[in-house]
C-alpha positions in Angstrom: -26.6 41.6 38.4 -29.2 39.3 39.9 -28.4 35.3 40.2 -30.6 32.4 39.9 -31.1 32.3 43.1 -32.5 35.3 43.8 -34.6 35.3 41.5 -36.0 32.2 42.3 -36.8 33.5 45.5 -38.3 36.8 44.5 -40.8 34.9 42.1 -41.6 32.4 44.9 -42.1 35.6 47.7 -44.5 37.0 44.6 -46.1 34.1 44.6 -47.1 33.7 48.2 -48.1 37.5 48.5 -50.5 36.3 45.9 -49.4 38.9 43.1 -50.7 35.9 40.7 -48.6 34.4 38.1 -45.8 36.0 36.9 -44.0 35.5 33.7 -40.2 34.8 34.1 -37.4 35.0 31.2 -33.7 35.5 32.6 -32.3 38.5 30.7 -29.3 40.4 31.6 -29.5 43.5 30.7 -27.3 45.0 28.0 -24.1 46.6 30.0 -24.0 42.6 31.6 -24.4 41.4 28.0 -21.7 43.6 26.8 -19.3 42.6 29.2 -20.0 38.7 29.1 -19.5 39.0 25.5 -15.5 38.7 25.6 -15.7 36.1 28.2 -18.1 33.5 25.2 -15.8 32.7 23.1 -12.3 31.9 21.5 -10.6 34.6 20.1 -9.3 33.6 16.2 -5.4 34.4 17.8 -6.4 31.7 20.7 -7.6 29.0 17.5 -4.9 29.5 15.3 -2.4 29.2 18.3 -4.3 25.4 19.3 -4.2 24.5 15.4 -0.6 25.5 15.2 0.2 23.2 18.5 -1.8 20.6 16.9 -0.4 20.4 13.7 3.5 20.2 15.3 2.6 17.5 17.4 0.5 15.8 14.6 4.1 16.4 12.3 6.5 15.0 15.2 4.1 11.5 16.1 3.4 10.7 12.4 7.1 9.1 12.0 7.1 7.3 14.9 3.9 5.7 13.5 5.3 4.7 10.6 8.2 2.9 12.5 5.4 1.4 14.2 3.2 -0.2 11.6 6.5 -1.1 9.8 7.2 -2.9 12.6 4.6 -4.3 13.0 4.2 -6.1 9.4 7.8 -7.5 10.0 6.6 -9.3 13.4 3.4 -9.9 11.5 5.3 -11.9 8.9 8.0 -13.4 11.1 5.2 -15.0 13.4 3.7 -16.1 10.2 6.9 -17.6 9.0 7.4 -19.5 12.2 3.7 -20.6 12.2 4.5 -22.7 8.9 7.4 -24.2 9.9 5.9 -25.4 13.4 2.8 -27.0 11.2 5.1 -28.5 9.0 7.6 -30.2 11.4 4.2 -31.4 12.8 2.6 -32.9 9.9 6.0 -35.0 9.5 6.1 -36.0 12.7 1.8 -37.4 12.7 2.4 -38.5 8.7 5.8 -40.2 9.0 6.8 -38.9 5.7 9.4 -35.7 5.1 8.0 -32.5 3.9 9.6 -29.5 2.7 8.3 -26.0 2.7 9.1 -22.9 0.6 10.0 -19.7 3.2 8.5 -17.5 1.0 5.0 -18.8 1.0 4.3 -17.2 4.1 5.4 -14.2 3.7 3.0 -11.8 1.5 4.8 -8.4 1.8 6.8 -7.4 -1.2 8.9 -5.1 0.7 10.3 -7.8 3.4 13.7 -9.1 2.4 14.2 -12.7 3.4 17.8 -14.4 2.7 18.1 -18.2 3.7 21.5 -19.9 4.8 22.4 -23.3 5.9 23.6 -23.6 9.2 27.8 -23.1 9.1 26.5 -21.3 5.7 28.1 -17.5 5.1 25.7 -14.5 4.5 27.4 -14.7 1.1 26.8 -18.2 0.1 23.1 -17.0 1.1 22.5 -14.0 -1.3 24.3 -16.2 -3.8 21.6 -18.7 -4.3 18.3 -17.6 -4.5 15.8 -18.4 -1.7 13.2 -19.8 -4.5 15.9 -22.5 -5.2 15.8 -23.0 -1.1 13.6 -25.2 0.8 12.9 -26.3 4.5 12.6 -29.6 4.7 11.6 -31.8 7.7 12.2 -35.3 8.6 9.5 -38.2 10.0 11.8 -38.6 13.4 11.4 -34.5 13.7 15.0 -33.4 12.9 15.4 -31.1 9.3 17.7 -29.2 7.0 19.1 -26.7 9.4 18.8 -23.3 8.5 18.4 -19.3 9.1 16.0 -17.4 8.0 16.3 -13.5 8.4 13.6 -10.9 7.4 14.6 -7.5 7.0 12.7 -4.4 6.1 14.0 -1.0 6.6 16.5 -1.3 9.5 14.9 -3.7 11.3 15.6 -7.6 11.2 14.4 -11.0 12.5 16.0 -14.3 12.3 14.0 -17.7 12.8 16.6 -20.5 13.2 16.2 -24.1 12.4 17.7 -26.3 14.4 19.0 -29.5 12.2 19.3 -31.9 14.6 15.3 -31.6 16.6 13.6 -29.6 14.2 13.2 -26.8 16.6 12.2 -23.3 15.1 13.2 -20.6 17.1 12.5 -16.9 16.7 14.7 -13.8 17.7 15.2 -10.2 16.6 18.9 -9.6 15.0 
């Protein structure tokens, strides 16, 4: 079988001998076409093997990225949680009046658990009194109603604490 590059430089001897113009198409001929034949292409065993790898891997990830994007609303909401409670420690503090805040406004997921306990409070005091009858509320000289919030959904929990006695919100995962 002929390469390229010999055939480039048959056409350009040709063309010096002055044989005229010639008309070039690269053809194998048909025993080279019948043997390049098995080397073009996949075979359907070789296919169905990738799609089979492909599908297992696709089967093991896809839990891990629903941990992920579960995950990933809790922070969402627990960073939006601790968002609020920053502004409104700072409105008291620029207003001089005491305001109080509802935990659950800013948290917009249905599925995120949130209990509320006073600080020395018990977990079962907490889930005694429901955290629509709880509210955060801060003081003009910064201080407010300590308190712990926790988040949960699925296994996973975060708590942002209040401290009573500077107003400080703090976040951490439980």
């Amino acid at each position: 079988m002929a390469d390229r590059s010999s055939l480039s430089r048959l056409v350009r001897m040709r063309a010096k001998a002055g044989k005229g113009t010639m008309r070039i198409s690269w053809c194998p001929d048909t025993a080279t076409r019948r043997q390049g034949l098995a080397q073009d292409g996949f075979t359907l065993i070789e296919l169905l093997i990738v799609m089979s790898l492909i599908a297992i891997v696709y089967a093991l990830a896809l839990p891990a990225f629903g941990t992920l994007t579960a995950d990933g609303r809790l922070n969402s909401a627990t960073n939006a949680l601790h968002a609020e409670l920053r502004a409104a420690r700072a409105q008291a503090l620029l207003q001089g009046r005491s305001v109080a805040l509802d935990p659950t406004a800013g948290v917009s997921d249905p599925d995120i658990r949130l209990s509320v306990r006073e600080w020395g409070g018990s977990e079962a005091a907490a889930a005694q009194n429901p955290i629509k009858d709880r509210q955060v509320r801060f003081f003009p000289d910064g201080s407010a109603t300590g308190a712990q919030i926790v988040l949960s959904l699925d296994d996973s929990q975060w708590v942002v604490d209040l401290d009573w006695l500077t107003g400080k919100v703090s976040v951490g995962a439980r």
